[in-house]
Structures are given as structure tokens and as C-alpha cells.
C-alpha positions as CSV (number, residue, x, y, z in Angstrom):
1,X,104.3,115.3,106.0
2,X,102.1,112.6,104.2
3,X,99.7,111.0,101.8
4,X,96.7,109.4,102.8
5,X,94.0,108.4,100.8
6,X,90.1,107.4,102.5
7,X,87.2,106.4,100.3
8,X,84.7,104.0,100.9
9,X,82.8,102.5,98.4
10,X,79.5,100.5,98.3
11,X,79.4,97.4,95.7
12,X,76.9,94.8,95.0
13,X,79.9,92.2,94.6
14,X,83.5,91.9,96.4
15,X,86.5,92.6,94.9
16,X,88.9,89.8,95.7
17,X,92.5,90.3,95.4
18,X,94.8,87.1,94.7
19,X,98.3,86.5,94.7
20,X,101.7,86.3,96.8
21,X,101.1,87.4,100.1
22,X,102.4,90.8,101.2
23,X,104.8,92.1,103.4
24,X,102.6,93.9,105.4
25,X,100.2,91.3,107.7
26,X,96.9,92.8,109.2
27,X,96.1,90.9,112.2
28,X,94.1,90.8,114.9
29,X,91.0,93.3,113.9
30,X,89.3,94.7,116.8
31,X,85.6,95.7,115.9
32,X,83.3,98.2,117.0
33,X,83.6,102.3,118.5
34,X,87.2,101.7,118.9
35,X,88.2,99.5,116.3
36,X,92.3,98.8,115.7
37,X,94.3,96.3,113.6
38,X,97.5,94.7,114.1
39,X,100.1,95.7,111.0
40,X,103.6,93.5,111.0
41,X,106.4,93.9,108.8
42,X,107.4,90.5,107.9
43,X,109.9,91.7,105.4
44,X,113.8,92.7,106.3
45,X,113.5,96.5,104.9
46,X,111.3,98.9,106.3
47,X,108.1,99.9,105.0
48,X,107.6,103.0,103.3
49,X,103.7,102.8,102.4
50,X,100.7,100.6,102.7
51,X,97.3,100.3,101.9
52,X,94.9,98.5,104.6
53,X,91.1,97.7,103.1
54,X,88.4,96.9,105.6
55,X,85.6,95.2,104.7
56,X,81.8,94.5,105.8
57,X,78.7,93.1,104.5
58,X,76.0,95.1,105.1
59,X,72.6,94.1,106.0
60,X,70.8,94.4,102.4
61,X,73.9,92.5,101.5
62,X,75.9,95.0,99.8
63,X,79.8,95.2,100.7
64,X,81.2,98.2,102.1
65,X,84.8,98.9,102.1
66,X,87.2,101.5,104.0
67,X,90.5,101.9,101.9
68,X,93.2,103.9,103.6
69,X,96.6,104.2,102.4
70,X,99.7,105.4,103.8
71,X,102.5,107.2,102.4
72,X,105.4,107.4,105.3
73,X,108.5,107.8,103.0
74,X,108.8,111.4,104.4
75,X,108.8,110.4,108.4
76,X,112.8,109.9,107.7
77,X,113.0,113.5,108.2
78,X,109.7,114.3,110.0
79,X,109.5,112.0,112.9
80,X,111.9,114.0,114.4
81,X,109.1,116.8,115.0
82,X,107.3,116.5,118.3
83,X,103.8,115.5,117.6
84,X,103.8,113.5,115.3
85,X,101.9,110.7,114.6
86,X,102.9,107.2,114.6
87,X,100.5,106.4,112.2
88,X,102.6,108.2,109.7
89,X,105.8,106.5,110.6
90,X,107.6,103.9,108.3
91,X,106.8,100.4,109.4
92,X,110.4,98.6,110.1
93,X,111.5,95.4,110.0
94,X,109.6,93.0,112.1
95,X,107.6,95.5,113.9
96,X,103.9,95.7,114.7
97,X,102.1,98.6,115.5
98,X,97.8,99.0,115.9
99,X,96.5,100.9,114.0
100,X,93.1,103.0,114.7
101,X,90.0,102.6,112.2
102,X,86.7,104.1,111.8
103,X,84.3,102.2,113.7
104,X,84.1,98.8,112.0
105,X,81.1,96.2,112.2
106,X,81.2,92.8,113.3
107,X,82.2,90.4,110.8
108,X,84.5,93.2,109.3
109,X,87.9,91.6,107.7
110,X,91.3,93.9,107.2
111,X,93.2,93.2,104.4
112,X,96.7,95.2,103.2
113,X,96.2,94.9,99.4
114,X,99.7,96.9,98.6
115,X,103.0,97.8,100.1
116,X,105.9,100.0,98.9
117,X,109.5,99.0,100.5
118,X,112.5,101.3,101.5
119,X,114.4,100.3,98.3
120,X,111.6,101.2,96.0
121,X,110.2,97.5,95.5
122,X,106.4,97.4,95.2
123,X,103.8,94.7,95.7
124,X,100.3,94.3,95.5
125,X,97.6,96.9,93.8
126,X,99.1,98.0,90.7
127,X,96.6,101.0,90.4
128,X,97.4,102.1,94.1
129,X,101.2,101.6,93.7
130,X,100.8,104.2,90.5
131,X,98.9,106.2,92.6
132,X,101.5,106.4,95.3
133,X,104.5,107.2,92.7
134,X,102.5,109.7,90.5
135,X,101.8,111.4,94.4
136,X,105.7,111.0,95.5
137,X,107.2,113.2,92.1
138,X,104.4,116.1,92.7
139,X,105.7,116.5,95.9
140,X,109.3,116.0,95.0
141,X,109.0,118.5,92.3
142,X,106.6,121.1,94.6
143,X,109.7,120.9,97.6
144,X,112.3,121.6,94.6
145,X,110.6,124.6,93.5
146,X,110.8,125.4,97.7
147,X,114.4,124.3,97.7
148,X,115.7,126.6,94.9
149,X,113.9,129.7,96.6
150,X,116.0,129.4,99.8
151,X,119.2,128.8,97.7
152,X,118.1,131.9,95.8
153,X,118.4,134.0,99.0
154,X,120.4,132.9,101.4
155,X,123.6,132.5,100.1
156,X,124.0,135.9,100.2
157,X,121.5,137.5,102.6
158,X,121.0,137.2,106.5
159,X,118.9,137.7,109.4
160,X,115.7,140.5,108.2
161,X,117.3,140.6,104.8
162,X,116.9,136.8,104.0
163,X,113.5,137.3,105.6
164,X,112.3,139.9,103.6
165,X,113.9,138.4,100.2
166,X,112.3,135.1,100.9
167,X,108.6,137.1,101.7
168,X,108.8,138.7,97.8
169,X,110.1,135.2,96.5
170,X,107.6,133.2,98.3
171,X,104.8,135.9,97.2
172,X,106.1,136.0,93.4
173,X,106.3,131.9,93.5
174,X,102.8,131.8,94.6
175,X,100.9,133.6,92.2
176,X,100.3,130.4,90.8
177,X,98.1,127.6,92.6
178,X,100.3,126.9,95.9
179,X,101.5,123.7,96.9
180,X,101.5,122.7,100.5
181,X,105.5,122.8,100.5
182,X,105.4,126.0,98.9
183,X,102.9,127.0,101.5
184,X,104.4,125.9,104.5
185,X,107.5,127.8,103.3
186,X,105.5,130.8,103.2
187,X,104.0,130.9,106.0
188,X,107.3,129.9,108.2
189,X,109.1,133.1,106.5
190,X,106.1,134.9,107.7
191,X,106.3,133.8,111.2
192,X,109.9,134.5,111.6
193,X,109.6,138.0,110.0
194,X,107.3,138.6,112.7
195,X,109.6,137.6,115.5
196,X,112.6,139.5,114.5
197,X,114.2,142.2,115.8
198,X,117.7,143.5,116.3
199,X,117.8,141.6,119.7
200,X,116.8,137.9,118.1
201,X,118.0,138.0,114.7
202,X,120.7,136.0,115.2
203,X,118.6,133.1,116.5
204,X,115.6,133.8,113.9
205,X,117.9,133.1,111.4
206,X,119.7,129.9,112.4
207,X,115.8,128.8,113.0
208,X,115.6,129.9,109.2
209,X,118.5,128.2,108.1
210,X,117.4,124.7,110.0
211,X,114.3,125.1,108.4
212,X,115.7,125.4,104.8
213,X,117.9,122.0,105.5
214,X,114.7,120.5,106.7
215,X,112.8,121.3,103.4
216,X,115.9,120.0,101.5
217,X,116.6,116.9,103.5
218,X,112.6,116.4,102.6
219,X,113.3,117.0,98.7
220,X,116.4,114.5,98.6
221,X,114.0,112.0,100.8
222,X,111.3,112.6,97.5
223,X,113.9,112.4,94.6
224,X,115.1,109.2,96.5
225,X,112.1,107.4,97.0
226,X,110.1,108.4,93.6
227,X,111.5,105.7,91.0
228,X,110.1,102.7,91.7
229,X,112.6,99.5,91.7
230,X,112.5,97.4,88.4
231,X,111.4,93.8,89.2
């Protein structure tokens, strides 16, 4: 899971950003079809989201930049899926790692403009950091609401049962507009439901029961990393 934010936005002026330099260093920018960027940790925590801003001057003269930010708090608990990105990883200590870009033009700069640590410190953007928090406690409150409809079932149901008790939960829950926890849920009860039978019910429910730690190792991962640390 994660939060990623792309906009760019045409200008007349740049933006400049001042002030202690961050955490996060972009180096080494690679223009053109397959443009990269170097991003080191400098700091002795990992990194648990960033924002990167590349910018070009266009040829009427207008400024053109590609914000991206990334939210890896979650890849605690995720990057032990196969598959997934690196890109969505936390940065740790001292570590570099390229990043790919949209194709960028020559002359193009790369700047990280905020960073979020592993102990809640922020630095940088003030609107982005808000941003980044305001995201984190919708999805720790979304993957609660998922949390307390597993421990609503399957205390005291198994195999098919829990499956069919967590289908009318799941349906009842999302009457209202569905979250992507609360959706993922869903449709992972709906998947096992469809592989069960007498002779794998057994196995379709430890699967079940993994999956529920999963979603509550993600919640604990949210609660944890949604209060920002007071300077």
C-alpha cells in the first residue's frame, strides 16, 4: 500500500524553497526518455516519505514542475509481498536508490522539498507534510473499521462460516462509500469463499487468518506513524 501524489503545474515565476537542507539529497538527475535521480538518506533513521519536485523552463519561458510524493510508512508490512515496488519502500539510513521520472528536459533540476522520518519528525513543505498526515489518519481509521470486522467474526467462527460472516459484514460495511482497505478486504473474503471446499478449508482459513494479521499489523503501522513528532 501507498500514497502518491503527481501534479504538474505551469507558472509564470518559480517557486523557490529556502531553508535547512533536507534529509533526503536528489542527485545525479538523468534527463531525457529514461530520466532517473539519485535519492540518499543522509539522516540516521529511515525515511518514511518524501516529496521530489522536478523542474524545467520551458521554451516561452514558463516553469513547469513534476511534484511526486511518496508515502512508504506502510512498506514495514508490505514489502514482504512479492512484487512490489521499490519505489514504495522506506528510504533507510545512508542508502541511495534511483528513482524513475517522467521524461525530463534538459536543463531539468530535482529538488526533495519535504521528508517525513521513522520517528514522526518532519521537515520541509509545511502544506505537503499536512497533506501527508491528514492522508495517514484516513487510512488508519478506514483499516480500523477493516480490523474490527475480522475481530467481529472470527473469534468465534471458522473455515466457510468465517467466510460467509465476513461476506454479510463486508457487504453491510460497504453500503457506504468504500475505502480501498475496506475493499481489498472484500474482495479477499470473496476470493477465498470461492476456493473453499470441504477438502481445503483448513488451509483457506489459515490464508484468512494471515490475511486479518496483515490488515492489523497495517493498522498498528498507521496509528503509529500518524502523529507527527513535536519539534
Amino acid at each position: 500500500m501507498r500514497f502518491l501524489i503527481t501534479s504538474i503545474v505551469f507558472a509564470c515565476v518559480v517557486a523557490c524553497l529556502h531553508g535547512a537542507e533536507l534529509p533526503v539529497v536528489a542527485s545525479h538527475l538523468v534527463t531525457g526518455p529514461n530520466s532517473h535521480v539519485d535519492l540518499t538518506n543522509t539522516s540516521n533513521q529511515p525515511v518514511t516519505a518524501w516529496t521530489l519536485v522536478v523542474t524545467t523552463m520551458e521554451k516561452d519561458g514558463r516553469t513547469h514542475r513534476a511534484t511526486e510524493t511518496i508515502d512508504a510508512y506502510l512498506s514495514e508490512v508490505t514489502r514482504e509481498f512479492s512484487g512490489m515496488s521499490d519505489k514504495v519502500d522506506r528510504l533507510l539510513p545512508g542508502q541511495t536508490r534511483e528513482i524513475a521520472l517522467e521524461p525530463a528536459a534538459t536543463g531539468a533540476t530535482a529538488e526533495v522539498t519535504a521528508v517525513i522520518l521513522q520517528d514522526g519528525t518532519a521537515l520541509g513543505d509545511e502544506e505537503t507534510i499536512a497533506s501527508v498526515f491528514a492522508h495517514r489518519a484516513t487510512e488508519r481509521d478506514q483499516l480500523h473499521e477493516v480490523v474490527n470486522v475480522f475481530e467481529s467474526v472470527l473469534p468465534s467462527a471458522q473455515g466457510v462460516a468465517a467466510l460467509e460472516g465476513l461476506k454479510r459484514a463486508f457487504a453491510v460495511q460497504g453500503a457506504q462509500k468504500e475505502s480501498a482497505a475496506h475493499q481489498s478486504a472484500r474482495e479477499a473474503v470473496d476470493a477465498y469463499l470461492q476456493r473453499a471446499t470441504p477438502a481445503t478449508a483448513d488451509a483457506i482459513d489459515q490464508l484468512l487468518r494471515k490475511y486479518a494479521d496483515i490488515v492489523r499489523r497495517e493498522y498498528d503501522l498507521a496509528e503509529k506513524h500518524s502523529h507527527r513528532k513535536a519539534p
